[in-house]
C-alpha positions as a Markdown table, in Angstrom:
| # | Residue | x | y | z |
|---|---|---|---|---|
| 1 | Unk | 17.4 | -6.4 | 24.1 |
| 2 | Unk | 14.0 | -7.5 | 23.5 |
| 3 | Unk | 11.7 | -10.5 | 24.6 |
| 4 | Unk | 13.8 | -14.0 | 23.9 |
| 5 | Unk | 11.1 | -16.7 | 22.4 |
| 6 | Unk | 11.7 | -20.4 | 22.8 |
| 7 | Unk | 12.0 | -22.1 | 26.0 |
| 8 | Unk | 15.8 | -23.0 | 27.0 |
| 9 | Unk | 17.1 | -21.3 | 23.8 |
| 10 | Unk | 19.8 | -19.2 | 24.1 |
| 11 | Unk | 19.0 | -15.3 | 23.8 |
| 12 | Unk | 20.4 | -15.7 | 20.5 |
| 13 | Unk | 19.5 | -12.8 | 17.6 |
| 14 | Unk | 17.7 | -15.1 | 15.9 |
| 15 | Unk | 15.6 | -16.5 | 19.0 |
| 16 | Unk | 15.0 | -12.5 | 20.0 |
| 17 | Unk | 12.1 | -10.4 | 18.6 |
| 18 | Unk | 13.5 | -7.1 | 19.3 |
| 19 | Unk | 11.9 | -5.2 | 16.4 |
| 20 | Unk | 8.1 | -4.7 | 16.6 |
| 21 | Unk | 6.3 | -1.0 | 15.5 |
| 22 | Unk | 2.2 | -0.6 | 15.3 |
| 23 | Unk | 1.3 | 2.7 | 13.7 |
| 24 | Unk | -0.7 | 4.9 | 10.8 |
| 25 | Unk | -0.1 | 6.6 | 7.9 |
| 26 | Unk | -1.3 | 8.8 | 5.4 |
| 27 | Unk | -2.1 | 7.1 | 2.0 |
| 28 | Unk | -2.8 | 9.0 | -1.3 |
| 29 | Unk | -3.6 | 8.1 | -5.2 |
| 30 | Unk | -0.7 | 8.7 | -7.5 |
| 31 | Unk | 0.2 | 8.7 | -10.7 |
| 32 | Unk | 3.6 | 6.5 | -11.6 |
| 33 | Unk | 4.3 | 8.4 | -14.0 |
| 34 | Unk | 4.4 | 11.8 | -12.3 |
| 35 | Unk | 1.3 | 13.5 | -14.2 |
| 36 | Unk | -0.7 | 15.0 | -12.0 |
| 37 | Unk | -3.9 | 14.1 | -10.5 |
| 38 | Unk | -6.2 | 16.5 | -8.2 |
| 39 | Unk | -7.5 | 14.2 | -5.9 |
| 40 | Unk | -10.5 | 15.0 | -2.8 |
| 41 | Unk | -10.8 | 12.9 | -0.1 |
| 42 | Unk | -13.9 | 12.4 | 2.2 |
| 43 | Unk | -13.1 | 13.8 | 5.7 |
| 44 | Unk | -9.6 | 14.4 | 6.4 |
| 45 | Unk | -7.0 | 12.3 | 5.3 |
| 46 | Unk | -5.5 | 10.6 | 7.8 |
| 47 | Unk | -9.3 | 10.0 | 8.8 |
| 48 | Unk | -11.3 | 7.4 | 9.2 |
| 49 | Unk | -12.1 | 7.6 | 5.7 |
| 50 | Unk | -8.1 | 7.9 | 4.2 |
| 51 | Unk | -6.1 | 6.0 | 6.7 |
| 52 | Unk | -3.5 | 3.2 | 6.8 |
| 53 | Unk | -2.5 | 1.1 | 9.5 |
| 54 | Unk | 0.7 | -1.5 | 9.9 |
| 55 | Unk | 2.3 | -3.6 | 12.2 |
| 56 | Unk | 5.8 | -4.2 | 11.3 |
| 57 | Unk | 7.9 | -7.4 | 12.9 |
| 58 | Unk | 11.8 | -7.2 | 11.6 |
| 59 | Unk | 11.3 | -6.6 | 8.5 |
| 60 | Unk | 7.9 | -7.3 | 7.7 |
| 61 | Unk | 5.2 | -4.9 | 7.0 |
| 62 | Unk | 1.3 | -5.8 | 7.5 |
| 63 | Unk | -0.5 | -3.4 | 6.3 |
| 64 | Unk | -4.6 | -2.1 | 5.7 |
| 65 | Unk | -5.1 | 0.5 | 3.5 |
| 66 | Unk | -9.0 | 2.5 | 3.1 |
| 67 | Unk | -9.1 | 5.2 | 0.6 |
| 68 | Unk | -12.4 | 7.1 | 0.1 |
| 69 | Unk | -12.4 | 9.5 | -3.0 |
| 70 | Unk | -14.9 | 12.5 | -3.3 |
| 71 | Unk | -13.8 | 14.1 | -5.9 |
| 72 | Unk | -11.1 | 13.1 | -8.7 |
| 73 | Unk | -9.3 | 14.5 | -12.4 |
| 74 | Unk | -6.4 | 14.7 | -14.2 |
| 75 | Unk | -4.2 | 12.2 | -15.5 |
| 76 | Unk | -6.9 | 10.5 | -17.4 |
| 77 | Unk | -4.7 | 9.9 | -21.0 |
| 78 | Unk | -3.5 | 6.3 | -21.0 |
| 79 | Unk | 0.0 | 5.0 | -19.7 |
| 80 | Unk | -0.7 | 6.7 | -16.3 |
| 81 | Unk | -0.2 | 3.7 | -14.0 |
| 82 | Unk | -2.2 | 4.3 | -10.8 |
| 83 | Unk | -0.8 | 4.0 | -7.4 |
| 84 | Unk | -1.2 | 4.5 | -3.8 |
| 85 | Unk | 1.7 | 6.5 | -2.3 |
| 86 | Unk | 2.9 | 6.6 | 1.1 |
| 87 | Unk | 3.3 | 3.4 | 2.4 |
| 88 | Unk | 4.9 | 3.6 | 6.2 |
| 89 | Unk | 8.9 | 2.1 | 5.0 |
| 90 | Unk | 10.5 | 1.5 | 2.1 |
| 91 | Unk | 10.5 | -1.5 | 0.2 |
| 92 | Unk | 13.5 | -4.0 | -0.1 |
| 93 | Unk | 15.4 | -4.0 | -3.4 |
| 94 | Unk | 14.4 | -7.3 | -4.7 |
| 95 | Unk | 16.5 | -8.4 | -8.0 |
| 96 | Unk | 12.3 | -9.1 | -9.0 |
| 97 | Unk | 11.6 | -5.7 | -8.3 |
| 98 | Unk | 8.5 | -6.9 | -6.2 |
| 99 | Unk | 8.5 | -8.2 | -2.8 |
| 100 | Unk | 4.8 | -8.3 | -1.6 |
| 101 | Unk | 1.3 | -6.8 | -1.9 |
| 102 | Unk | -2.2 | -6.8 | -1.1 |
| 103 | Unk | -5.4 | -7.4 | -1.9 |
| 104 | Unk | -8.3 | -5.4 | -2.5 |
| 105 | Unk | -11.1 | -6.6 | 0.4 |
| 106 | Unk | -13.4 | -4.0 | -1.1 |
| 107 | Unk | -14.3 | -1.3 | -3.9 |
| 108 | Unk | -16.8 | 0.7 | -4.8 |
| 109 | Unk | -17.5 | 3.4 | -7.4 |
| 110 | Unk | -14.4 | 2.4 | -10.0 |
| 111 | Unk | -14.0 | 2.5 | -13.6 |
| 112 | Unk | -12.5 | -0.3 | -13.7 |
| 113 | Unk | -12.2 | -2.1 | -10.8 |
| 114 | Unk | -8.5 | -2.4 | -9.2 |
| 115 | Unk | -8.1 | -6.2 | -7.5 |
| 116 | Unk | -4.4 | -6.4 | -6.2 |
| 117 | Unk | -1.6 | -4.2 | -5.6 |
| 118 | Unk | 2.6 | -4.5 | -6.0 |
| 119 | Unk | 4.9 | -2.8 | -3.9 |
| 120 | Unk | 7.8 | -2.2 | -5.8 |
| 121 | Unk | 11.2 | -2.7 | -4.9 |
| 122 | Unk | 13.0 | 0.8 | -3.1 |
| 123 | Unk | 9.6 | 2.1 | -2.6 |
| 124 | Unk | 6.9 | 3.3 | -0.8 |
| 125 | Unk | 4.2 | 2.8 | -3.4 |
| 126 | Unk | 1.9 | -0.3 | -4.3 |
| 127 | Unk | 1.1 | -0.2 | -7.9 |
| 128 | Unk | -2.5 | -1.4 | -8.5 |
| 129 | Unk | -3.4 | -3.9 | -11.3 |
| 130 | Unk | -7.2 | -4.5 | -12.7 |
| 131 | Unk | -9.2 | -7.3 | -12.1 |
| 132 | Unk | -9.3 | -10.5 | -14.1 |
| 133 | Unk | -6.1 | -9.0 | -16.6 |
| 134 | Unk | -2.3 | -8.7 | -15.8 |
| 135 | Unk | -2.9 | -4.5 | -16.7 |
| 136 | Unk | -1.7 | -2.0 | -14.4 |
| 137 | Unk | -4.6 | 0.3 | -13.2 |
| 138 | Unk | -4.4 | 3.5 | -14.9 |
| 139 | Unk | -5.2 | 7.0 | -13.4 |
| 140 | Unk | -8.4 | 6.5 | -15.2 |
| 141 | Unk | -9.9 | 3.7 | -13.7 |
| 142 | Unk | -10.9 | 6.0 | -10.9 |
| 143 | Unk | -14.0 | 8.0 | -10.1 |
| 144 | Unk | -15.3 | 10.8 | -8.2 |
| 145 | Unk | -16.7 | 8.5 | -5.2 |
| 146 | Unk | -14.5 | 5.8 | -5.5 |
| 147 | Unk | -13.6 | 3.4 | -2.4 |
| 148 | Unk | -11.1 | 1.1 | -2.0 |
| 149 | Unk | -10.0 | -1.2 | 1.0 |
| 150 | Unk | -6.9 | -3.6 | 0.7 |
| 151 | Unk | -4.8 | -5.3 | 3.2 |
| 152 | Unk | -1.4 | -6.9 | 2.5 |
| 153 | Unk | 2.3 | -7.3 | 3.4 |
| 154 | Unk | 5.6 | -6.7 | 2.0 |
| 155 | Unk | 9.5 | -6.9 | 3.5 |
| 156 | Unk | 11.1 | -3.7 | 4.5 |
| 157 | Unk | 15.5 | -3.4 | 5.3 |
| 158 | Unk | 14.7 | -1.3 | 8.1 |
């Protein structure tokens, strides 16, 4: 079913928004390339301070994600592309390989400071890429007592 939009329209599909989720998740720092990193989060995660919250409409995914780092090592050699794991659906398999992102509202305590992120296609990871270059973060652009806040969108099959 769901609530048909438009005044006279037919309950059509496409005139019906029967596909609408609000929710949290979990996000953590990653390394793409599966080396390890130990990673300490203030408070819990899932907290105030390590929390993510969407809204998803069909199959679109807005998204806010804080991370607040205590403590952080490993993975510091280069080639370790940084990312933060756990986004609430998978991606879409774009033929780009990208179908949205974010933007980072706020950071703190960084290397090297991380200014957008790329979800990936057939993921549930955003890739983060360093401000003011087209370089992918690495896993040791981050700090102990790093903070990050982004907020962005990408499109979902689901």
């Amino acid at each position: 079913d769901g609530i048909a939009l438009g005044v006279g329209l037919n309950a059509t599909t496409s005139n019906v928004l029967n596909d609408y989720e609000e929710g949290t998740f979990t996000p953590t720092l990653a390394s793409e390339g599966g080396n390890a990193i130990s990673v300490g989060y203030a408070g819990t995660p899932g907290s105030q301070y390590t929390v993510g919250s969407y809204t998803k409409v069909g199959n679109t995914v807005i998204f806010q994600i804080t991370v607040d780092v205590d403590s952080y090592s490993g993975g510091q050699s280069s080639g370790n592309t940084l990312v933060i794991a756990g986004l609430p659906f998978t991606s879409s398999n774009y033929i780009t390989l990208s179908n949205g992102g974010g933007v980072v509202i706020y950071n703190a305590g960084h290397n090297t400071n991380p200014a957008v992120g790329i979800v990936l296609g057939s993921q549930t990871n955003m890739r983060l890429y360093r401000a003011g270059a087209a370089t992918a973060s690495q896993t040791g652009d981050f700090a102990s007592t790093s903070y990050v806040e982004i907020a962005g969108s990408y499109k979902t099959d689901l």
